[in-house]
C-alpha positions as CSV (number, residue, x, y, z in Angstrom):
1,X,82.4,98.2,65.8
2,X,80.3,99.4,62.7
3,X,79.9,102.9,64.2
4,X,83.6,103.1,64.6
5,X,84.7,102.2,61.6
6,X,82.4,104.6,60.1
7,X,83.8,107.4,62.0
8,X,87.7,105.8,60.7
9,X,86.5,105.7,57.1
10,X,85.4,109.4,57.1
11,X,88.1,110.8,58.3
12,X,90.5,109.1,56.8
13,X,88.6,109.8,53.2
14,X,88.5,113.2,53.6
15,X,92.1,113.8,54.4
16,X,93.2,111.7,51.2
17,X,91.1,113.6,48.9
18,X,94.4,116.7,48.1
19,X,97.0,114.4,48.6
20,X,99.0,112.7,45.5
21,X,101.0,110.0,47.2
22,X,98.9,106.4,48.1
23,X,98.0,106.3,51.6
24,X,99.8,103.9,53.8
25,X,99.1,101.0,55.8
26,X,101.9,99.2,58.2
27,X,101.5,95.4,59.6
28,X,103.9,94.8,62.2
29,X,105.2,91.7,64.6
30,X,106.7,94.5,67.0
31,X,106.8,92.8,69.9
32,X,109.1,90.1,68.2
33,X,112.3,91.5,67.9
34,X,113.6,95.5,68.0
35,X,113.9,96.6,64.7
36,X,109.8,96.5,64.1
37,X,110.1,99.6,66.8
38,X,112.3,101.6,64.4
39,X,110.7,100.7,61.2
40,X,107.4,102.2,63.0
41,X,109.2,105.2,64.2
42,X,110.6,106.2,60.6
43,X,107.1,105.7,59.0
44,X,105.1,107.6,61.4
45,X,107.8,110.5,61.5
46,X,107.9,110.5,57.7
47,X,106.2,114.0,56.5
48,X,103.6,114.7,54.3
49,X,102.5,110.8,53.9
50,X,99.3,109.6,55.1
51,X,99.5,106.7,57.2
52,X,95.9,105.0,57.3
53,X,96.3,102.9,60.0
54,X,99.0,100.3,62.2
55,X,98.0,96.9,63.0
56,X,99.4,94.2,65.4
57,X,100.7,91.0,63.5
58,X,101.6,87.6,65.3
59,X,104.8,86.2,65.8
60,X,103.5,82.4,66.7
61,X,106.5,79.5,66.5
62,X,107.6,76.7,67.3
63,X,110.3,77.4,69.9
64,X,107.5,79.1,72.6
65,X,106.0,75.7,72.9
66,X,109.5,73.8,73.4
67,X,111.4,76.8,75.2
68,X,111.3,78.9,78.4
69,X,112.7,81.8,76.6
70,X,112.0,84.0,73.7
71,X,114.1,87.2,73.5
72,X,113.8,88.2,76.6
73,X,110.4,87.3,77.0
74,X,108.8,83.9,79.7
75,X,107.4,81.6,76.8
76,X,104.5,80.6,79.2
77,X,101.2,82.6,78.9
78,X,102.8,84.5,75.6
79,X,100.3,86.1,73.7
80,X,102.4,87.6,71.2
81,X,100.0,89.2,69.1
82,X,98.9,91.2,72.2
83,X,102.2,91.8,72.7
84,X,102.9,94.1,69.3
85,X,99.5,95.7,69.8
86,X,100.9,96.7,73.2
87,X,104.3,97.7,71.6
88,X,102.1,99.6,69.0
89,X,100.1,101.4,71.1
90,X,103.1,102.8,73.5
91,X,104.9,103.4,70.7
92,X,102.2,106.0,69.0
93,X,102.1,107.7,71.9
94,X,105.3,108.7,72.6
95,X,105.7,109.7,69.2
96,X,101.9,112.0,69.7
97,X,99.9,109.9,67.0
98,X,97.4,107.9,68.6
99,X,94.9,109.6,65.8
100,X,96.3,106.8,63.9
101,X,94.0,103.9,63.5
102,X,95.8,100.9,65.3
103,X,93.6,97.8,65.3
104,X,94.7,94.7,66.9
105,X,95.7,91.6,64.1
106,X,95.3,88.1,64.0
107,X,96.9,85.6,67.0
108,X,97.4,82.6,64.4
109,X,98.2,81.9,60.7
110,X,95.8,81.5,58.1
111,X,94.3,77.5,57.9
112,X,96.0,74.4,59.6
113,X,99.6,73.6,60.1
114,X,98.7,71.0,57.0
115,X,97.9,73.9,55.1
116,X,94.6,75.6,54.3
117,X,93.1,78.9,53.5
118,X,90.7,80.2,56.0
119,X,91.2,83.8,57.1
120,X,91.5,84.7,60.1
121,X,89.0,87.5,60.7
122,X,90.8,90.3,62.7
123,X,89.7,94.1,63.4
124,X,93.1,94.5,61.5
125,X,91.7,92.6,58.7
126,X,88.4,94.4,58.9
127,X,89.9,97.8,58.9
128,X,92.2,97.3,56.1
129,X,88.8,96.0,54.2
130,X,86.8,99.2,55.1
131,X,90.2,101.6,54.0
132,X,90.1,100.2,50.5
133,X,86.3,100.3,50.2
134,X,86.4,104.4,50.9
135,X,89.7,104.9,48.7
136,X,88.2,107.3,45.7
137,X,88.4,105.9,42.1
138,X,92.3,105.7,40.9
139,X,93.7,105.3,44.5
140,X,95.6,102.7,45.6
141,X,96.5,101.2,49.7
142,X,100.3,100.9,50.2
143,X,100.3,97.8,52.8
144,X,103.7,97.1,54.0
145,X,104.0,93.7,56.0
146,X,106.9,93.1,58.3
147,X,106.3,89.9,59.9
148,X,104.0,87.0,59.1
149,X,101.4,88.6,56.6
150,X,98.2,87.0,58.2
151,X,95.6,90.1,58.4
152,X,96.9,91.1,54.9
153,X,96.2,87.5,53.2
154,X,93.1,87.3,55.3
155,X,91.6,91.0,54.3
156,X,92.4,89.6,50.6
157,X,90.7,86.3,51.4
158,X,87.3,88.0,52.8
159,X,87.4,90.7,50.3
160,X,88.9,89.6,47.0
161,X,87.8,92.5,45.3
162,X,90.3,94.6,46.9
163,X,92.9,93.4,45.3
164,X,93.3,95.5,42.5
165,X,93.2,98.4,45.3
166,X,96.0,97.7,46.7
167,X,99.7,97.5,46.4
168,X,101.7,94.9,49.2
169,X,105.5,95.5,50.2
170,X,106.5,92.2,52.1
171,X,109.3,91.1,54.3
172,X,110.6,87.7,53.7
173,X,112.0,84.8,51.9
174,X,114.8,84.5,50.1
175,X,116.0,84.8,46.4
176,X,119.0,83.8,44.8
177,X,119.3,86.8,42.1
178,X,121.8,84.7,40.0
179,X,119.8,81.7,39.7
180,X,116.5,83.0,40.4
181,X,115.8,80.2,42.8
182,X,113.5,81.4,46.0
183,X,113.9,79.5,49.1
184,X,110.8,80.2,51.8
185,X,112.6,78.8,55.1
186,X,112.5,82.3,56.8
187,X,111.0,83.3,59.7
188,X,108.2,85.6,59.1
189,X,107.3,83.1,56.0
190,X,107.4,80.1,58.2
191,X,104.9,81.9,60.7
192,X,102.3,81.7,57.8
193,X,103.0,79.8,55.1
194,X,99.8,79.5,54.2
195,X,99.1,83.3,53.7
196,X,102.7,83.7,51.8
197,X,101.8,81.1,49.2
198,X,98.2,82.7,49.3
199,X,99.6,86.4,48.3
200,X,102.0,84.2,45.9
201,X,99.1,82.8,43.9
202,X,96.7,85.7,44.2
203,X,96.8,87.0,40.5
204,X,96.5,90.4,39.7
205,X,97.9,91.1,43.0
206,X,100.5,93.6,42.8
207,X,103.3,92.0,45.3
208,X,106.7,93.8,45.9
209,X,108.9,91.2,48.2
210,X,112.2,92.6,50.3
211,X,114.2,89.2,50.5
212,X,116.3,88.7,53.4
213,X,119.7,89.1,51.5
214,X,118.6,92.2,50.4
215,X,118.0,93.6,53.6
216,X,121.0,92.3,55.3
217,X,123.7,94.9,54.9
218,X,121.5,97.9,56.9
219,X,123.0,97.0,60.2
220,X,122.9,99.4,63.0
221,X,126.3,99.3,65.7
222,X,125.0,98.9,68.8
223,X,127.6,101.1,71.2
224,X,126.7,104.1,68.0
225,X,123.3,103.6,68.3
226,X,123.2,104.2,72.0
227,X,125.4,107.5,71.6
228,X,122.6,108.5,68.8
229,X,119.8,107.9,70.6
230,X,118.6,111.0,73.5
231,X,117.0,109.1,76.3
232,X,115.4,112.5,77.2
233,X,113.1,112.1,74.4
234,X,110.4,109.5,74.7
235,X,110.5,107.8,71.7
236,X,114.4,107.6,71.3
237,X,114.8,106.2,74.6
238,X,112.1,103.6,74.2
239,X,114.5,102.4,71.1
240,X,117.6,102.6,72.7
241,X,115.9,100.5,76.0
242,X,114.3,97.8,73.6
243,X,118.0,97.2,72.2
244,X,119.5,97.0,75.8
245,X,116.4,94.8,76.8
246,X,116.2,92.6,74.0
247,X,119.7,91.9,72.7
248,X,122.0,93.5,74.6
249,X,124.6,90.8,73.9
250,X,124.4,92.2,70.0
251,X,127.1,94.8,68.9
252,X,125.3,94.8,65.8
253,X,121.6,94.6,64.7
254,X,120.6,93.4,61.4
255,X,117.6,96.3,61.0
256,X,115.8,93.8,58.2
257,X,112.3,96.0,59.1
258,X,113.3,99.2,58.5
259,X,115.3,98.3,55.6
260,X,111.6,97.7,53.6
261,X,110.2,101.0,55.1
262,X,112.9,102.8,54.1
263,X,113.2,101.3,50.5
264,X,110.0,101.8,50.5
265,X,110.0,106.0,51.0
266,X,112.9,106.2,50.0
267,X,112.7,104.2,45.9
268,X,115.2,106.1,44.8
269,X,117.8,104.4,46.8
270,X,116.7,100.8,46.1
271,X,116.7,98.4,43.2
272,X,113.9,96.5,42.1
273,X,113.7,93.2,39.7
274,X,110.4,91.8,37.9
275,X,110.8,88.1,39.0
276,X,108.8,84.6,38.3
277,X,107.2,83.2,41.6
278,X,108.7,80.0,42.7
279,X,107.7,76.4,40.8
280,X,105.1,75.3,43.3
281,X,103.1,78.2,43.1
282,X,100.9,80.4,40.4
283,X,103.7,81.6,37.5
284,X,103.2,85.0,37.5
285,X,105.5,87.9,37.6
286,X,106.2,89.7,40.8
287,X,108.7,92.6,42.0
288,X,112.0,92.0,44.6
289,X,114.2,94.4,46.2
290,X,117.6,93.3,45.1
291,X,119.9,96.1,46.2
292,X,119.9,98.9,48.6
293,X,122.2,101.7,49.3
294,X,122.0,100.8,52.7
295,X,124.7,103.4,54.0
296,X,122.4,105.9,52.5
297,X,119.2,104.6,54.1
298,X,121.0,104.2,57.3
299,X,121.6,108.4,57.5
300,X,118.5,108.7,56.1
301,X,116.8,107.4,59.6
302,X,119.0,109.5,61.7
303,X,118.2,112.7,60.0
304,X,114.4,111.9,59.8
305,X,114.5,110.7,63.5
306,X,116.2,114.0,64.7
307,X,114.0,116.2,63.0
């Protein structure tokens, strides 16, 4: 494990050294839902950005202990953080970038279901560590988190003295802009609590947070979407099969994980607020998407995806 990691942190220092732009890192619960598959897509195709690695992130809740079903997946035997890494790994292969790092995450939230801080020691975790520890002097990680944020809090939590190396994007929550009132009942928040109020609390930690109303209006149309999408090229038909697999029944698809990734290459095109944390954790300022041109962003991933 040593000797690989090695092998990761040399090549990846050597490739940052003439670039300008912070290197980035992606977390993702792909094997959740379908818009984790086109987030990945528009990253990875993105040009002239250096992606240091894609980890696998759990998507652990309470309905696969209660229910049969999830998505379209048999609740029984579930192991969902496998599950993204599998998604992950088929995923940079269509696309030709398996030379991106891809370590497998976490398969539970940080502490107890009463609450807790424990990491959970991952080789996502570990990698993420080893990235920031080779990053020259002035050089920052971009980690952008798209589900439960588990091998980011936990990388934190082992290393705390990579915190003022980095820079975290986050999906989740949501925030009433008039009243400035966050509410944490969402689903990648509820899937670790624990590490969300963690990354809340963690001062000096620059934290950007997409809320959930924010993200809402990029919605794809399914029936367009299929007419888009060339099933005679690997990676579009893998996106247009996970839509027909997954939620067929859908003739539109809130795409809440590429709406972050896109923001986030795309800053020009979305509005960002300084914001107070909420009352029961650390007061300290922190960022939040509050608008997108989503119409913009949504051409955006068709022209990148088609190049």
């Amino acid at each position: 494990m040593k000797k690989i990691l090695g092998i990761l942190i040399m090549t990846f220092f050597s490739a940052i050294i003439s670039g300008q732009r912070n290197p980035v890192w992606l977390d993702a619960d792909t094997g959740n839902e379908m818009d984790d598959l086109y987030a990945i897509t528009r990253l990875v195709k993105e040009p002239g950005i250096k992606i240091a690695g894609i980890s696998s992130a759990h998507f652990n809740n309470p309905d696969l202990l209660v229910f049969e079903k999830w998505n379209a997946y048999e609740t029984s035997g579930l192991k969902t953080v496998a599950e993204s890494q599998r998604l992950n790994e088929e995923i940079l292969k269509a696309l030709g970038r398996t030379d991106i790092p891809h370590p497998t995450g976490a398969d539970r939230q940080i502490g107890r279901a009463w609450g807790g801080r424990e990491p959970r020691d991952s080789p996502a975790a570990r990698a993420i560590i080893s990235i920031v520890k080779s990053l020259p002097e002035g050089r920052k990680l971009d980690i952008i988190t798209i589900g439960a944020v588990t091998n980011l809090a936990s990388a934190i939590i082992l290393a705390p003295e990579i915190i003022n190396k980095i820079r975290c994007f986050t999906l989740g929550a949501s925030y009433n802009t008039d009243k400035g009132i966050w509410n944490k009942n969402e689903f990648n928040v509820r899937n670790d609590l624990n590490g969300f109020d963690y990354m809340l609390n963690c001062e000096g930690l620059d934290l950007n947070i997409m809320p959930l109303e924010t993200a809402f209006p990029l919605q794809f149309d399914r029936d367009e979407t299929y007419s888009k999408l060339n099933e005679e090229i690997e990676i579009e038909k893998i996106l247009k099969h996970r839509w027909m697999q997954h939620n067929p029944q859908d003739k539109k698809r809130v795409m809440w994980d590429l709406a972050l990734v896109e923001a986030f290459l795309n800053p020009e095109k979305a509005s960002i607020r300084e914001v107070i944390t909420p009352p029961e954790n650390t007061h300290r300022k922190i960022q939040a998407y509050i608008k997108i041109q989503h119409d913009e962003l949504a051409d955006d991933f068709w022209k990148c995806l088609t190049n």
